[in-house]
mmCIF file of the N, C-alpha and C atoms, coordinates in Angstrom:
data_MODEL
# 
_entry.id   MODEL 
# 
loop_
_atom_site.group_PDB 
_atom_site.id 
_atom_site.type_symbol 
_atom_site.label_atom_id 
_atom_site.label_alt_id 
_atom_site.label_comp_id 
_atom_site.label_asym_id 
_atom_site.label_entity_id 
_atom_site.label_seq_id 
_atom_site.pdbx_PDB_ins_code 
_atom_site.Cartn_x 
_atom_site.Cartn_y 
_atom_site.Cartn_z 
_atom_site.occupancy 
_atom_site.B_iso_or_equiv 
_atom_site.pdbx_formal_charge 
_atom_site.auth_seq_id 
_atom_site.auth_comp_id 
_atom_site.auth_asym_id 
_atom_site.auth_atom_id 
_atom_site.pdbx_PDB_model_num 
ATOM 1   N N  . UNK A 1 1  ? 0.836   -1.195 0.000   1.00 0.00 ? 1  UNK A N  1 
ATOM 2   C CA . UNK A 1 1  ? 0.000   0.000  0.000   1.00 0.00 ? 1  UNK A CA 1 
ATOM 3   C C  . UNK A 1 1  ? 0.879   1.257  0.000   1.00 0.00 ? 1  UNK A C  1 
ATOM 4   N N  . UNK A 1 2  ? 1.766   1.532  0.577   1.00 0.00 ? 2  UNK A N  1 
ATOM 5   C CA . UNK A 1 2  ? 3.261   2.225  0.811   1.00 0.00 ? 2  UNK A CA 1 
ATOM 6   C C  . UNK A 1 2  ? 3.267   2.740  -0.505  1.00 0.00 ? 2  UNK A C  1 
ATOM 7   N N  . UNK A 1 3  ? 3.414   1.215  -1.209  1.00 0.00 ? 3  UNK A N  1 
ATOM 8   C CA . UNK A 1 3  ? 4.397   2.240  -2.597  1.00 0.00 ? 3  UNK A CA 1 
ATOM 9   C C  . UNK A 1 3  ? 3.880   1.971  -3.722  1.00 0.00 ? 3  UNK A C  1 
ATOM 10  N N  . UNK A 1 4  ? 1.921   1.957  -3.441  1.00 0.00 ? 4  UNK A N  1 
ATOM 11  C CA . UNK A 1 4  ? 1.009   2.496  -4.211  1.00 0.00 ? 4  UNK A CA 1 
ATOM 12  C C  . UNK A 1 4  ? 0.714   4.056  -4.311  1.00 0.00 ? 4  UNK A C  1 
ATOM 13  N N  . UNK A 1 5  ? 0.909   4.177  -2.799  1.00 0.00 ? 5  UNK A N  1 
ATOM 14  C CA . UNK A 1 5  ? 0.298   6.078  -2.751  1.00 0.00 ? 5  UNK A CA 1 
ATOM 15  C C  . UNK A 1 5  ? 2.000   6.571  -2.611  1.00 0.00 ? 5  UNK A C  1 
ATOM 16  N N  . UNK A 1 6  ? 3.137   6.051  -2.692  1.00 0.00 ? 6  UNK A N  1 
ATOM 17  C CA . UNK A 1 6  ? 4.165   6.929  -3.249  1.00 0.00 ? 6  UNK A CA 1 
ATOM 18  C C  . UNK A 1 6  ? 4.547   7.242  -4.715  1.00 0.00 ? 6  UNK A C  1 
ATOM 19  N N  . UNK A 1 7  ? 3.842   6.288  -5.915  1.00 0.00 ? 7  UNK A N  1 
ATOM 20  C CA . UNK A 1 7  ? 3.679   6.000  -7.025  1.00 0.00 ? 7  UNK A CA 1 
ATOM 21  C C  . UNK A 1 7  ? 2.993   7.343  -7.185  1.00 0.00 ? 7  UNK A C  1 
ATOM 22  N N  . UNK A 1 8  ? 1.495   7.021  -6.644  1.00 0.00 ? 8  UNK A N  1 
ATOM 23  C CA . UNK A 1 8  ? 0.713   8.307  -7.016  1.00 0.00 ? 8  UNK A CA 1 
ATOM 24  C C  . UNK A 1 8  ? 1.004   9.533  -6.427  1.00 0.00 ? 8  UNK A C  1 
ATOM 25  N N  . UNK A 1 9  ? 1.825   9.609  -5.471  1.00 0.00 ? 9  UNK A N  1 
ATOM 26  C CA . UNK A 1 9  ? 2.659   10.820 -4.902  1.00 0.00 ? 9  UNK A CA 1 
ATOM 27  C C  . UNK A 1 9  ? 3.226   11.705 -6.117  1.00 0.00 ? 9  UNK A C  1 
ATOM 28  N N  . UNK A 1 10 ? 4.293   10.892 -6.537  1.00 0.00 ? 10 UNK A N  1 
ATOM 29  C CA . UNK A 1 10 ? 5.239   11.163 -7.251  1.00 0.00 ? 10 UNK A CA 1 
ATOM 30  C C  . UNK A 1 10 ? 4.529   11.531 -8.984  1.00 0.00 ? 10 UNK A C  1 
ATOM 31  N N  . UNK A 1 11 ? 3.642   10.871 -9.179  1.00 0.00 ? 11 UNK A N  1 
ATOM 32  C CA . UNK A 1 11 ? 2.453   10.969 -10.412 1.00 0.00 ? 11 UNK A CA 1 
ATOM 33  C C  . UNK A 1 11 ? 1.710   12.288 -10.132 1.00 0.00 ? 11 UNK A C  1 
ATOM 34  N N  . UNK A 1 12 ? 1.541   12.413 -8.655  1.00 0.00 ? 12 UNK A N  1 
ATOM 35  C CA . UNK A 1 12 ? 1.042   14.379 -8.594  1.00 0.00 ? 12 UNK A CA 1 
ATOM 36  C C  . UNK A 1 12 ? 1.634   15.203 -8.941  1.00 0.00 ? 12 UNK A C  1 
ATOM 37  N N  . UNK A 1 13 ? 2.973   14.978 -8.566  1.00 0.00 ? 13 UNK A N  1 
ATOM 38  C CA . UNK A 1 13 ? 3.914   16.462 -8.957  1.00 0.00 ? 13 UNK A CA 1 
ATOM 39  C C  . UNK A 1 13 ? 4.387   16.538 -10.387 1.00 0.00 ? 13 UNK A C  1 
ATOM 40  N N  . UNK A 1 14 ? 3.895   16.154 -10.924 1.00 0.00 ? 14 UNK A N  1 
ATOM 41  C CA . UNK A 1 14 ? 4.045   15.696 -12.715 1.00 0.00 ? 14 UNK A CA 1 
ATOM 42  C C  . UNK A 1 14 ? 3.376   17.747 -12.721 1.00 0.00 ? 14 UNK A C  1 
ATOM 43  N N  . UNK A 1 15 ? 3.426   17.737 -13.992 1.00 0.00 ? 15 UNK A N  1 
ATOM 44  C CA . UNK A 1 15 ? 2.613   19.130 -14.240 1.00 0.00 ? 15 UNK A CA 1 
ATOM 45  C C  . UNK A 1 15 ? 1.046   19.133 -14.758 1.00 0.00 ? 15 UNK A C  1 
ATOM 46  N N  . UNK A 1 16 ? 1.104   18.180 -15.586 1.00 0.00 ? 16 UNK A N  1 
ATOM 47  C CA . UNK A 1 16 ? -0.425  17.064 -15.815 1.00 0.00 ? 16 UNK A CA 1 
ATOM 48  C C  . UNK A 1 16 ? -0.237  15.871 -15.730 1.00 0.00 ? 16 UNK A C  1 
ATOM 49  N N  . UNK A 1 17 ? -1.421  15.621 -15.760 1.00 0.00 ? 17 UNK A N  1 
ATOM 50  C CA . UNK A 1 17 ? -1.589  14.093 -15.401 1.00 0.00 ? 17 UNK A CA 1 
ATOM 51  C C  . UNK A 1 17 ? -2.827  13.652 -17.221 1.00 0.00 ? 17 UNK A C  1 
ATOM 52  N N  . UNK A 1 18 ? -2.042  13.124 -17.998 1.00 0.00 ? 18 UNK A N  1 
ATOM 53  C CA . UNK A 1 18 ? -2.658  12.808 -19.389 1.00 0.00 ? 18 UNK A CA 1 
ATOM 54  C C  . UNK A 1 18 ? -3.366  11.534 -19.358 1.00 0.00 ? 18 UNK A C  1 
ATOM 55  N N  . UNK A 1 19 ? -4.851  11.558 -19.105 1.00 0.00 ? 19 UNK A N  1 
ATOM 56  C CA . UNK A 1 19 ? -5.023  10.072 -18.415 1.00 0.00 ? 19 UNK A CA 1 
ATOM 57  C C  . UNK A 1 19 ? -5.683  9.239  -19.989 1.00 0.00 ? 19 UNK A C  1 
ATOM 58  N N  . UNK A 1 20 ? -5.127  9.581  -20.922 1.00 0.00 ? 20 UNK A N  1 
ATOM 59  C CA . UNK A 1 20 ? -5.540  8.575  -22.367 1.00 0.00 ? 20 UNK A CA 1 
ATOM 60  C C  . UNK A 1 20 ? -6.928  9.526  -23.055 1.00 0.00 ? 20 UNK A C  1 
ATOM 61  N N  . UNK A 1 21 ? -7.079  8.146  -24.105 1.00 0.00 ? 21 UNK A N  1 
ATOM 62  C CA . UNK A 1 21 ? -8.133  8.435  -24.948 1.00 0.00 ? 21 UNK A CA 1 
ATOM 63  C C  . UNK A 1 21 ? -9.487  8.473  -24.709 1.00 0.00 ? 21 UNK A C  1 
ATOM 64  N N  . UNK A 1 22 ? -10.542 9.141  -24.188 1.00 0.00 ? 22 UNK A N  1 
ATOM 65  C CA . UNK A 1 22 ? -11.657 9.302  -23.758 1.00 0.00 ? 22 UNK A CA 1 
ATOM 66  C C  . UNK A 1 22 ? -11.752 10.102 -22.449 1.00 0.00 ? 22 UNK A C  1 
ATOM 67  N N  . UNK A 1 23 ? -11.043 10.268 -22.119 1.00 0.00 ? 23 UNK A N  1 
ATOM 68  C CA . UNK A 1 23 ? -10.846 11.647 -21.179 1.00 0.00 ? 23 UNK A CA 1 
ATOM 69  C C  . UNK A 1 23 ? -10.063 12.509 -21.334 1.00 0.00 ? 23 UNK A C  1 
ATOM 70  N N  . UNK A 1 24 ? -10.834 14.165 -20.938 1.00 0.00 ? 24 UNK A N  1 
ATOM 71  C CA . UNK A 1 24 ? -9.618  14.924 -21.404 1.00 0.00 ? 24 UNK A CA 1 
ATOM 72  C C  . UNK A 1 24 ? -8.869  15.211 -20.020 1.00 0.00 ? 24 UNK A C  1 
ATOM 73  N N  . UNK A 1 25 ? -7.307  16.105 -20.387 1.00 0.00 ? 25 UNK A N  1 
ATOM 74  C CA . UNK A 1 25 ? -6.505  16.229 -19.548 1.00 0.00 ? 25 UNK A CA 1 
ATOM 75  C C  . UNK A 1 25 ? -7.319  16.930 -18.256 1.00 0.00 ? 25 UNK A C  1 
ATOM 76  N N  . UNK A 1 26 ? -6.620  16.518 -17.256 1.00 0.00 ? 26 UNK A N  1 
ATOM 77  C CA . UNK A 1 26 ? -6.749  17.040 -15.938 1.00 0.00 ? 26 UNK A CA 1 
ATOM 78  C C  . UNK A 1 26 ? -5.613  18.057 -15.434 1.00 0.00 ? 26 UNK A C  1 
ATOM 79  N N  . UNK A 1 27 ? -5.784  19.183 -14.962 1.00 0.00 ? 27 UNK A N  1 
ATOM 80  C CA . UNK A 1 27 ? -4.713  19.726 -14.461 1.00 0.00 ? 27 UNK A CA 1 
ATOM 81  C C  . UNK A 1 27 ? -4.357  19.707 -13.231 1.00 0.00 ? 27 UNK A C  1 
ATOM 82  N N  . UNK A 1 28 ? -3.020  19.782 -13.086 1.00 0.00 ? 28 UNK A N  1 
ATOM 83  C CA . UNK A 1 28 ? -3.056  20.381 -11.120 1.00 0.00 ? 28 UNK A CA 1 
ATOM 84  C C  . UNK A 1 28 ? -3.423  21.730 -10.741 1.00 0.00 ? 28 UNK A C  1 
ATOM 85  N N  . UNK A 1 29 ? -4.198  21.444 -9.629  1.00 0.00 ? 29 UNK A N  1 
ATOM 86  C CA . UNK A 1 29 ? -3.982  22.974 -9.493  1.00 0.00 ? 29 UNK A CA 1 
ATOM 87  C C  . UNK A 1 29 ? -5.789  22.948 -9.282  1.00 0.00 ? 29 UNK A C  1 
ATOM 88  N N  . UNK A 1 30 ? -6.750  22.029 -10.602 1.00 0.00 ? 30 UNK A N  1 
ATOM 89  C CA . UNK A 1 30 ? -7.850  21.983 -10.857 1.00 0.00 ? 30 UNK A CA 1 
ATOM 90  C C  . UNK A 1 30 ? -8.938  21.632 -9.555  1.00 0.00 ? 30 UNK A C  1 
ATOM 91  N N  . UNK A 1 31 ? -9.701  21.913 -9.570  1.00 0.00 ? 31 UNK A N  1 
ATOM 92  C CA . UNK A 1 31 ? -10.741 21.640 -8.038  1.00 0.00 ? 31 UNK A CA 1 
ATOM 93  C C  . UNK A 1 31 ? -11.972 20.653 -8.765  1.00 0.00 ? 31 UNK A C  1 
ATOM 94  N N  . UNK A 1 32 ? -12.729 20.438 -7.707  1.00 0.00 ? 32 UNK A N  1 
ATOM 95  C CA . UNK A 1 32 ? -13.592 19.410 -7.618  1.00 0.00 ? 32 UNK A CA 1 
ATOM 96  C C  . UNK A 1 32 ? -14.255 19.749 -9.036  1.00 0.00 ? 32 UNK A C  1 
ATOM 97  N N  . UNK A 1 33 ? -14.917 20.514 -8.781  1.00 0.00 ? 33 UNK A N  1 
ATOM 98  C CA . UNK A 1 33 ? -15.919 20.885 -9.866  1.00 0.00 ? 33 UNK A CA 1 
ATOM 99  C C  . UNK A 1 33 ? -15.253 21.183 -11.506 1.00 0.00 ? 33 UNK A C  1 
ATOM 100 N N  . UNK A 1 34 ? -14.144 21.484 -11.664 1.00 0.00 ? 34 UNK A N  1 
ATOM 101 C CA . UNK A 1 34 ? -13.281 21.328 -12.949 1.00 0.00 ? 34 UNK A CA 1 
ATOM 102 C C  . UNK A 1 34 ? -13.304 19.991 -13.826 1.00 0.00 ? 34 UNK A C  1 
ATOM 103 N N  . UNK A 1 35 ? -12.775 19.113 -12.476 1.00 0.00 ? 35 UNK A N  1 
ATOM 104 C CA . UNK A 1 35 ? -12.897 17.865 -12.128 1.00 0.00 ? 35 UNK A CA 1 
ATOM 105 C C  . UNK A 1 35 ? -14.018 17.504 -13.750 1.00 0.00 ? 35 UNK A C  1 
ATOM 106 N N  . UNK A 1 36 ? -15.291 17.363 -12.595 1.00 0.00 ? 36 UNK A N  1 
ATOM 107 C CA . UNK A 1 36 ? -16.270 17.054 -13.009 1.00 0.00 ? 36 UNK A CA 1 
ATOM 108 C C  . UNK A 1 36 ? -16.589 17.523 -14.159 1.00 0.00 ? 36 UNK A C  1 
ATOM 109 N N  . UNK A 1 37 ? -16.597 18.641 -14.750 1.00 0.00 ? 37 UNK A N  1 
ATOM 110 C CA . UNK A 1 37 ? -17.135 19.388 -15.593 1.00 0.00 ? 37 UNK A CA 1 
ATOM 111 C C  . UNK A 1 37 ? -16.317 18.612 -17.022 1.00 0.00 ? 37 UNK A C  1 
ATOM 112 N N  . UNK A 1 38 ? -14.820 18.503 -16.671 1.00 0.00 ? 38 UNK A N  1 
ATOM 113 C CA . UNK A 1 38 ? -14.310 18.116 -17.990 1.00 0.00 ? 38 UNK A CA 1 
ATOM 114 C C  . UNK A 1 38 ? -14.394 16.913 -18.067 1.00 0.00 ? 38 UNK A C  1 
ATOM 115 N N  . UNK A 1 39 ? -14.401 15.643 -17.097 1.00 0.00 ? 39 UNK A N  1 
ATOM 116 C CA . UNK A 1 39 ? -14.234 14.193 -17.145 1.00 0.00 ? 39 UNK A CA 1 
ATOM 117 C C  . UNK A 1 39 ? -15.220 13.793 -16.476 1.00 0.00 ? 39 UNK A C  1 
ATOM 118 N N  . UNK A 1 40 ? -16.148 14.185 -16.241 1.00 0.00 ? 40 UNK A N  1 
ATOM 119 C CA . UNK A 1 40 ? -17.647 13.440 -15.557 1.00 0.00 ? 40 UNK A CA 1 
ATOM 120 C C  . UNK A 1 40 ? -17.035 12.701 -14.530 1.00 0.00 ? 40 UNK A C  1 
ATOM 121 N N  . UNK A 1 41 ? -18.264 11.781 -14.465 1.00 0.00 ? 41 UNK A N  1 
ATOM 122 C CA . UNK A 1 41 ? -18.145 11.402 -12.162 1.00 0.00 ? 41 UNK A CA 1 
ATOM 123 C C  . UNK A 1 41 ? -17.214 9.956  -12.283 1.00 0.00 ? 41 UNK A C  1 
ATOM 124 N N  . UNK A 1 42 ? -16.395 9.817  -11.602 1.00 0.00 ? 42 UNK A N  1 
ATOM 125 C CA . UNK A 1 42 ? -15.511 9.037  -11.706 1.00 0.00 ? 42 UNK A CA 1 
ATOM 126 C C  . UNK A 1 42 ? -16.098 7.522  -11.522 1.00 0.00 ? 42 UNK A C  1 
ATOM 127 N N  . UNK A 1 43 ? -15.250 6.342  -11.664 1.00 0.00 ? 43 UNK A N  1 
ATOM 128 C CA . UNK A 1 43 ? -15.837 4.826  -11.664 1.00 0.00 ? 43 UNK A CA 1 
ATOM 129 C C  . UNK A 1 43 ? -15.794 4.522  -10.094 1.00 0.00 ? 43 UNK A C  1 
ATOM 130 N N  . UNK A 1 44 ? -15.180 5.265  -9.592  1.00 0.00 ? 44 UNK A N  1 
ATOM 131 C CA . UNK A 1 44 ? -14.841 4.745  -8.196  1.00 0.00 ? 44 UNK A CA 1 
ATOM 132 C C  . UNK A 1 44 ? -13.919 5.787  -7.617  1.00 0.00 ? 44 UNK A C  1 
ATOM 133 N N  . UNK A 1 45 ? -14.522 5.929  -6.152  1.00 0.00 ? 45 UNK A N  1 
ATOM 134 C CA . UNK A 1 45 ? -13.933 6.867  -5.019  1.00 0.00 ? 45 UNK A CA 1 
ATOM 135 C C  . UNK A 1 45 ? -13.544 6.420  -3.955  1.00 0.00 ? 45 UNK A C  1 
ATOM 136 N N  . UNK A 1 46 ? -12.137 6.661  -3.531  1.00 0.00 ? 46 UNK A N  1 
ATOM 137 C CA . UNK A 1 46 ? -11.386 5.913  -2.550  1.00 0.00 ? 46 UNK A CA 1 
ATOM 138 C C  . UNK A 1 46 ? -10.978 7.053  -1.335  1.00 0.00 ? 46 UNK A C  1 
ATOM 139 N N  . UNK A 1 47 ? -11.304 7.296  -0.667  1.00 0.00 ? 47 UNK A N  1 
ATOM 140 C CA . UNK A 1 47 ? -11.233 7.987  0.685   1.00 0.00 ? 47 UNK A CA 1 
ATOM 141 C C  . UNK A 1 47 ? -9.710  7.451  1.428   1.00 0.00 ? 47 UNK A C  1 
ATOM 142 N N  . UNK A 1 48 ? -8.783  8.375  1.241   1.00 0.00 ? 48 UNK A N  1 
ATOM 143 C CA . UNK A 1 48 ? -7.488  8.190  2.027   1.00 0.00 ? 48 UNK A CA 1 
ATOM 144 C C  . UNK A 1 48 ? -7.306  8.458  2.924   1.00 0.00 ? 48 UNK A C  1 
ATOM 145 N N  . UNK A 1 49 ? -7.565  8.108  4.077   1.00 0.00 ? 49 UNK A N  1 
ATOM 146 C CA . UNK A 1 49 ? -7.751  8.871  5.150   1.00 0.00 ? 49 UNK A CA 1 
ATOM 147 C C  . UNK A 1 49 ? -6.183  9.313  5.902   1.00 0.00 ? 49 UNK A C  1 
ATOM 148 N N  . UNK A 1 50 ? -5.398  8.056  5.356   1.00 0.00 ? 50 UNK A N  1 
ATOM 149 C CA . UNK A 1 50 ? -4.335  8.533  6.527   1.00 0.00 ? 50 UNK A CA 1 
ATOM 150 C C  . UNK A 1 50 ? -2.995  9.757  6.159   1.00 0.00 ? 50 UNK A C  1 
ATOM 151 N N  . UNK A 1 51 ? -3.686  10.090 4.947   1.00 0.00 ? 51 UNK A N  1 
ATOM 152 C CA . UNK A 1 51 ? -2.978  11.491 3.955   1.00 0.00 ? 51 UNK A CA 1 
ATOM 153 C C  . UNK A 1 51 ? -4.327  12.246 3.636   1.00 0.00 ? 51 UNK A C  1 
ATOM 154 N N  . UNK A 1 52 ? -5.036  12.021 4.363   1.00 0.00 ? 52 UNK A N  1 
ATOM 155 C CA . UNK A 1 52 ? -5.931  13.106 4.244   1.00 0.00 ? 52 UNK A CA 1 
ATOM 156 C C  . UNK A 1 52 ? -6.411  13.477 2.569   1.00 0.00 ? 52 UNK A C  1 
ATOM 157 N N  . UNK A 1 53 ? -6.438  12.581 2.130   1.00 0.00 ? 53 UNK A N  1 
ATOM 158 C CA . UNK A 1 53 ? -6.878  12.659 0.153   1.00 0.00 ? 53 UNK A CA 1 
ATOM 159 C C  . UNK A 1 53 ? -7.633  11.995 -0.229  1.00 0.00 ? 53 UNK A C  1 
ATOM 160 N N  . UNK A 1 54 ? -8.513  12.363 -1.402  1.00 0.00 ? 54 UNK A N  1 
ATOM 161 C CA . UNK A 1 54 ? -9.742  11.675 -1.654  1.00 0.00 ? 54 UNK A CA 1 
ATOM 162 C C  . UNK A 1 54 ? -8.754  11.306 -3.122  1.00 0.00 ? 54 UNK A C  1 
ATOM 163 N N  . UNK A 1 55 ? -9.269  9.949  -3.101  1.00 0.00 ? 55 UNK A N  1 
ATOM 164 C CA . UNK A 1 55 ? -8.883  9.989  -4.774  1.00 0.00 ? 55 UNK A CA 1 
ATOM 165 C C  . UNK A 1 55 ? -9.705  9.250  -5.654  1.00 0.00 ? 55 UNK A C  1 
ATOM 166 N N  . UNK A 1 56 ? -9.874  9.736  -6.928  1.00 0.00 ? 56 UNK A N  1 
ATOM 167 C CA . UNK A 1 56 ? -10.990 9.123  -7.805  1.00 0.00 ? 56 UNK A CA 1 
ATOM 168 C C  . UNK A 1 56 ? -10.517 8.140  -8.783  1.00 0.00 ? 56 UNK A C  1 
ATOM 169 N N  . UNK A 1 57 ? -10.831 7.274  -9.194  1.00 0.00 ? 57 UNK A N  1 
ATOM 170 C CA . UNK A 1 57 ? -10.597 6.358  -10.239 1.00 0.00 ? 57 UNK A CA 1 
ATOM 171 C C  . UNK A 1 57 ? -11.343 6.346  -11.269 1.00 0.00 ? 57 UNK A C  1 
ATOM 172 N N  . UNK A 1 58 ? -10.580 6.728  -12.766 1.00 0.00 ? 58 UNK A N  1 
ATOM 173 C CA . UNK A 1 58 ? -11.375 6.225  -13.992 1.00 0.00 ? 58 UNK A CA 1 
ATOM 174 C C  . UNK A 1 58 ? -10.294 5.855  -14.338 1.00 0.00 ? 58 UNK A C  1 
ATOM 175 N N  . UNK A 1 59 ? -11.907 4.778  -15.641 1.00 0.00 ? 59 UNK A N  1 
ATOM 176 C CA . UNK A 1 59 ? -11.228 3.747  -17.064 1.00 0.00 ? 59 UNK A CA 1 
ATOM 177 C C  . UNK A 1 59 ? -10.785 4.658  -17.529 1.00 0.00 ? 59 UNK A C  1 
ATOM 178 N N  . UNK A 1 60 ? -9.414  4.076  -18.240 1.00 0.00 ? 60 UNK A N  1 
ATOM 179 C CA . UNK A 1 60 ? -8.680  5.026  -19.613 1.00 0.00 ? 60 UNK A CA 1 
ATOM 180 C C  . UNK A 1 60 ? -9.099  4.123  -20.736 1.00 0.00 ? 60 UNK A C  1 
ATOM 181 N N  . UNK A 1 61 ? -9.599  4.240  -21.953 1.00 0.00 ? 61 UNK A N  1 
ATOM 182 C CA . UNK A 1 61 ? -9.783  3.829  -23.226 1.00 0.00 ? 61 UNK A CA 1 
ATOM 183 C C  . UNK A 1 61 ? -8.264  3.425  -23.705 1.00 0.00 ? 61 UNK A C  1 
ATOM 184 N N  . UNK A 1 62 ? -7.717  2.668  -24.095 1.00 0.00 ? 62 UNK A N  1 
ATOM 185 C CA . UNK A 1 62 ? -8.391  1.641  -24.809 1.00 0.00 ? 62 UNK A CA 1 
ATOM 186 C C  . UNK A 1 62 ? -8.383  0.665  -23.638 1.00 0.00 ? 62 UNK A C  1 
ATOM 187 N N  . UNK A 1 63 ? -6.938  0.671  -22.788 1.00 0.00 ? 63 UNK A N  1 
ATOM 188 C CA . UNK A 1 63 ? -6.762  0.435  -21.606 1.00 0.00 ? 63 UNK A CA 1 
ATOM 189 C C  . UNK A 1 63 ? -6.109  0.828  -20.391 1.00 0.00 ? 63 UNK A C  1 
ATOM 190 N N  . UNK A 1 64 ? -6.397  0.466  -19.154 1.00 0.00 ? 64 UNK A N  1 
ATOM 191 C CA . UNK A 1 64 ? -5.902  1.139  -18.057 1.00 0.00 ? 64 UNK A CA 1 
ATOM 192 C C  . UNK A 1 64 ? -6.397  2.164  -16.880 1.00 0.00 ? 64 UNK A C  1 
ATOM 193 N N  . UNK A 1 65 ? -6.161  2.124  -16.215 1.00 0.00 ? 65 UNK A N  1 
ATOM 194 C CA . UNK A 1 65 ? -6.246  2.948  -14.863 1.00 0.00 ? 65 UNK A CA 1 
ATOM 195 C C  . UNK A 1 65 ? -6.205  4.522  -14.648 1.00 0.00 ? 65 UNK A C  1 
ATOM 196 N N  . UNK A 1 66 ? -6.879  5.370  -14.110 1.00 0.00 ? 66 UNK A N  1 
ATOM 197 C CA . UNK A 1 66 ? -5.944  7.299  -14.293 1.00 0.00 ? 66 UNK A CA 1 
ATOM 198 C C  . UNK A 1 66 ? -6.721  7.367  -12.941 1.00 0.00 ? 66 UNK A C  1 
ATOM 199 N N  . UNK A 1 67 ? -5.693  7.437  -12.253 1.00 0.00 ? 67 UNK A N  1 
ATOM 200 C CA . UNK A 1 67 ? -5.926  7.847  -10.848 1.00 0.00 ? 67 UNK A CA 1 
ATOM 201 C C  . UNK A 1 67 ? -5.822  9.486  -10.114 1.00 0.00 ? 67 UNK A C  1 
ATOM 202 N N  . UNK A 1 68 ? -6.891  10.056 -9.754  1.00 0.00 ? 68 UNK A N  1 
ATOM 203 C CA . UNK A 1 68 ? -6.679  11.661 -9.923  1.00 0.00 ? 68 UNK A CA 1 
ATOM 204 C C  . UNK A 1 68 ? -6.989  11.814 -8.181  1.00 0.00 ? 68 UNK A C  1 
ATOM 205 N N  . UNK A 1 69 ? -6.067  12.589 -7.620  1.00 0.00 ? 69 UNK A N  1 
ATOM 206 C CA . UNK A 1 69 ? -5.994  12.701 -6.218  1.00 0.00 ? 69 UNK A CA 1 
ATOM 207 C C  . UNK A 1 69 ? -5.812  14.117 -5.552  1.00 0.00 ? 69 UNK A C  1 
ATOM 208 N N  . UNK A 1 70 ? -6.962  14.467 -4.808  1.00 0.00 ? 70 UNK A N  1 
ATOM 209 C CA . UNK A 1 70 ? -7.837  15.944 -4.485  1.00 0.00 ? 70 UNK A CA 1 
ATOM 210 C C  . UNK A 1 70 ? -6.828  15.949 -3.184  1.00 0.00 ? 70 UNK A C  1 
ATOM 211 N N  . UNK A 1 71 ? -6.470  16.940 -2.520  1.00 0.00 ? 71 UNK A N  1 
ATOM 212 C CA . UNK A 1 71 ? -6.154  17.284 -1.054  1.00 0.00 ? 71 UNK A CA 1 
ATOM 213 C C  . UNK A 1 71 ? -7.794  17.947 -0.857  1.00 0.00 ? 71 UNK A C  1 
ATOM 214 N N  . UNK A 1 72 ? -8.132  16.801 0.355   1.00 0.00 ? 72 UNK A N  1 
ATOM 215 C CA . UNK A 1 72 ? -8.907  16.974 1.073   1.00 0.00 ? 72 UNK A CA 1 
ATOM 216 C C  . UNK A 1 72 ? -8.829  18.874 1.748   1.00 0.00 ? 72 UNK A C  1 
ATOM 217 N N  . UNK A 1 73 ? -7.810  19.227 2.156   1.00 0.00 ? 73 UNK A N  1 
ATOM 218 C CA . UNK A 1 73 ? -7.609  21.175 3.081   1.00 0.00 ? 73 UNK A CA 1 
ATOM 219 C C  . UNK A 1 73 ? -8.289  21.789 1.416   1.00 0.00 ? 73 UNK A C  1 
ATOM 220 N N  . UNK A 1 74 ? -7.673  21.938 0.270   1.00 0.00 ? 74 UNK A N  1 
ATOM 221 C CA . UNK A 1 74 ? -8.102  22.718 -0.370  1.00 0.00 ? 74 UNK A CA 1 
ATOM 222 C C  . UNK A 1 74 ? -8.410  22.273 -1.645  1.00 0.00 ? 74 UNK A C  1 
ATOM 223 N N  . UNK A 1 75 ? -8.835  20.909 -1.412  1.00 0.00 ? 75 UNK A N  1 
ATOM 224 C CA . UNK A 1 75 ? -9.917  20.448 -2.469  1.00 0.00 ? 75 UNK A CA 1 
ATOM 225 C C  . UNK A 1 75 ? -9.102  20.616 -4.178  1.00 0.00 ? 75 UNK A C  1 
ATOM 226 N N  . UNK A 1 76 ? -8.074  20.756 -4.329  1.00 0.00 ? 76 UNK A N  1 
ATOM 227 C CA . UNK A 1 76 ? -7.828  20.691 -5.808  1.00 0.00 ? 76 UNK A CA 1 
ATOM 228 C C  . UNK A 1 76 ? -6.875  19.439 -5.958  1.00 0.00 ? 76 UNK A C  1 
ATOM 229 N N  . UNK A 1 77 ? -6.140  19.066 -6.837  1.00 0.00 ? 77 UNK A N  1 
ATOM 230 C CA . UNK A 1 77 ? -5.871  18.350 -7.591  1.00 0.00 ? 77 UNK A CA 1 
ATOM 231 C C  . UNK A 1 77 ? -3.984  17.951 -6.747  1.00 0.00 ? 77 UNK A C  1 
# 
């Protein structure tokens, strides 16, 4: 579990996060409602509690995973 959320640690500080074909880019920086507006409601929501981060899961087309992770204090990306 460790060095799942250091994976996606290190996948935050990227400048975007390009999660494939059928969704468009996500930025950092972006808040909940950005979120939503450009990539609709995610497949699945995972509540991090012990880093305090919510993180959402969508399908990437054709295949694969795009894991997008909110700080819970100020809600963006």
């Amino acid at each position: 579990m460790f060095l799942l959320l250091s994976v996606i640690s290190l996948r935050a500080l990227s400048p975007e996060i390009i999660p494939g074909e059928g969704i468009k880019q996500v930025k950092i920086g972006m808040g909940y409602k950005e979120v939503l507006k450009n990539v609709g409601s995610p497949d699945v929501v995972l509540v991090l509690t012990p880093s305090n981060m919510e993180q959402w899961i969508y399908s990437a087309k054709p295949k694969g995973v795009v894991y997008i992770i909110f700080s819970r204090e100020s809600g963006n990306v």
